[in-house]
N, C-alpha and C positions, 0 to 999 in steps of 0.2 A: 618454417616451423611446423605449421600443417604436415605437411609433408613427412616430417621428422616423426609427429607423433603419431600418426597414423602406423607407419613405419614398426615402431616403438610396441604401437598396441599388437601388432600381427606377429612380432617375434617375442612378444612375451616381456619386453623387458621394461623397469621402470625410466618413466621419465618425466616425474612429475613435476618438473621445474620447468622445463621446457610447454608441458600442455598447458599449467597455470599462464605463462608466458603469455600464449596462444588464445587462452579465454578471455585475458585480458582485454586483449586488441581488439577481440568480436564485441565484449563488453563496452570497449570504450563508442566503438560504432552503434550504438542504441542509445541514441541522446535523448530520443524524445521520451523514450520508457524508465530511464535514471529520473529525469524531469520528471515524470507522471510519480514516479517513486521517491521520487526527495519529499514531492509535495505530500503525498500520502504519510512519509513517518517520519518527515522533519530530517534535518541533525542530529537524531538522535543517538546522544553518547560519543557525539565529536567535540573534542576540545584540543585544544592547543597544548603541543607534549612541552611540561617546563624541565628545571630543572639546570646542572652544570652544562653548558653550551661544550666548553671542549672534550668534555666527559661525552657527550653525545656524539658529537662528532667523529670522535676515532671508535665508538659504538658501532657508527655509521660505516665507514671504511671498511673495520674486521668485518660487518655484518654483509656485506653487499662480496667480500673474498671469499667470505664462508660460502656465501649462496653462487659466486660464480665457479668455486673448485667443486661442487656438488653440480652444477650444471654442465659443465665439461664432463664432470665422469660420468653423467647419464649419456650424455653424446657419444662419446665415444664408448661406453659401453653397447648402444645401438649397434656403433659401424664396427665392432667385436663382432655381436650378435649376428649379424648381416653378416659380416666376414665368413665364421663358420656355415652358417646355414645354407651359404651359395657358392661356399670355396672361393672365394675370393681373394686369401691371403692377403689381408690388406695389411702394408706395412706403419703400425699407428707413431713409430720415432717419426718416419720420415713426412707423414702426413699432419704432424705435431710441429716441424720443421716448414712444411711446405706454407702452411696458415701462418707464422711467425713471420716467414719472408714476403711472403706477397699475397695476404688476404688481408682484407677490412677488419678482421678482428686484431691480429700483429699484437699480440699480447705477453708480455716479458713471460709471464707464467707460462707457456709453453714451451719457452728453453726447460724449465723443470719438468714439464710432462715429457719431452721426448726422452729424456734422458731416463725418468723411470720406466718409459715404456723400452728403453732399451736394455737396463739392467733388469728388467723381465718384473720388477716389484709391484706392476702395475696390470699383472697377466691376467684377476682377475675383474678388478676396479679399481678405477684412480685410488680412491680414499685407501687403498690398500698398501699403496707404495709408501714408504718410511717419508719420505721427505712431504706426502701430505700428510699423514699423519697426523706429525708435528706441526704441521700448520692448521689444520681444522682444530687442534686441542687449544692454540690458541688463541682461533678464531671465534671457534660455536659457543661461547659462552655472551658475546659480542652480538651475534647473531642471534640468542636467544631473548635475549634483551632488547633485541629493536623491534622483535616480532610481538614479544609483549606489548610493551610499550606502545606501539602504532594498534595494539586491537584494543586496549585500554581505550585509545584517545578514539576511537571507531576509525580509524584510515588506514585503507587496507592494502596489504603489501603481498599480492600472491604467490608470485615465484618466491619470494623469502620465506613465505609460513611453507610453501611446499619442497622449499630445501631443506628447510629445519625437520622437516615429518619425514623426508625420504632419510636424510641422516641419520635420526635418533631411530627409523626403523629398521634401517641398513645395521647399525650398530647392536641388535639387542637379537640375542640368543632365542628369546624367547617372548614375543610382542605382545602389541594386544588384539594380532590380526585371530591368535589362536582362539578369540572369544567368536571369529564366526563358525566354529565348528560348533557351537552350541547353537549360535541361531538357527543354521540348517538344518540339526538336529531338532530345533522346536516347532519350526514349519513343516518340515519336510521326514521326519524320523531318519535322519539320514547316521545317525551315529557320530560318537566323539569316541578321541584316545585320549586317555590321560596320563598325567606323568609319572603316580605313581603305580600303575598297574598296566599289563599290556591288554591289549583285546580291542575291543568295540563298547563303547556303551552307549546307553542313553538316560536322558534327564528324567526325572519328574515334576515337568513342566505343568501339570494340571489341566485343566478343562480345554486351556485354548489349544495346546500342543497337537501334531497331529496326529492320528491313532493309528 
C-alpha cells in the first residue's frame, strides 16, 4: 500500500482510498497516543448508530462496493499512469484476469473490470465504463449514508469518506478545489480566472492579502 501511494503521489494521480487505507494502519500502530487522546477528549460525540438494522445493513454492503469500485479504479488508474509514463503497455483485461485467477483478492467484480477494460470504456477510469456507472449510481447514495452516519456517531471510517470525496470530486465539472485559486491568490498574489470573463485577476482581500 505504501508503496502504491508513494507511487501514486510521483505520477500525479489520485488515490485517496488507498493512502486513507495506509494512514489507518500507521494510525492504528500508535496505541499509546489514541490512549493519551481518548483520555484527553473522552468519547466525545460517540454513540451507538440506531435505527432499521436491515435498512443498515445493505447500507452497509452498497457502501463498502461503492468504496471498493472507487478503490480499484485509483489502482489501476496508477498502473495506467505508470503504464504510459515508462511504456510499459501494461495489459489492464488480462492483469484484471490474472488477480481473479490466482491472487488473494479473486474478486467476482473483476470478471466486470476486464471486460470494460477490454471494450476500451474503461480507457480513462473505471468509474468511466458503462457498466460501473450503473453500479456506483446505485451504490453512492448507500455509501453516502454510511459515511454520514458513522461521522454523526464520531467512528471513523477513512477509505469510505475518501471514496466518497474522490467520487463526488472525480464527478463534478467544476469543484470546490477551484476555491484554491483564491487562496493563493490571497497569500501569494498569484491571480485567479474566472468563469465569467477571461484573463487573470485578483481579489480584494484587504489588509492581510499580500501586496
Amino acid at each position: 500500500g505504501k508503496w502504491s501511494v508513494i507511487e501514486a503521489q510521483q505520477l500525479g494521480i489520485p488515490a485517496t482510498a488507498i493512502e486513507a487505507a495506509v494512514a489507518a494502519r500507521v494510525l492504528s500502530s500508535i496505541k499509546d497516543e489514541r490512549l493519551a487522546a481518548e483520555k484527553a477528549y473522552g468519547n466525545v460525540g460517540v454513540t451507538k448508530i440506531s435505527g432499521d438494522k436491515d435498512a443498515l445493513l445493505e447500507d452497509l454492503e452498497l457502501a463498502l462496493f461503492a468504496g471498493k469500485i472507487a478503490a480499484y479504479a485509483q489502482g489501476f488508474a496508477v498502473m495506467s499512469g505508470a503504464s504510459k509514463e515508462f511504456n510499459w503497455n501494461l495489459p489492464m483485461p488480462t492483469i484484471a484476469r490474472i488477480w481473479r485467477a490466482g491472487c488473494i483478492i479473486r474478486s467476482q467484480m473483476l470478471d466486470t473490470m476486464a471486460e470494460a477494460f477490454s471494450k476500451g470504456g474503461a480507457s480513462t477510469n473505471l468509474l468511466m465504463a458503462p457498466a460501473f456507472i450503473a453500479l456506483m449510481q446505485e451504490a453512492h447514495p448507500s455509501l453516502r449514508r454510511i459515511v454520514a452516519r458513522a461521522s454523526e456517531a464520531g467512528s471513523p471510517v477513512p477509505a469510505l469518506s475518501s471514496a466518497l470525496a474522490y467520487f463526488d470530486s472525480y464527478r463534478q465539472g467544476r469543484g470546490t478545489s477551484n476555491l484554491i485559486q483564491a487562496q493563493r491568490d490571497f497569500f501569494g498574489a498569484h491571480g485567479f480566472e474566472r468563469i465569467d470573463d477571461k484573463g487573470a485577476f485578483h481579489g480584494p482581500w484587504g489588509s492581510g492579502a499580500a501586496g
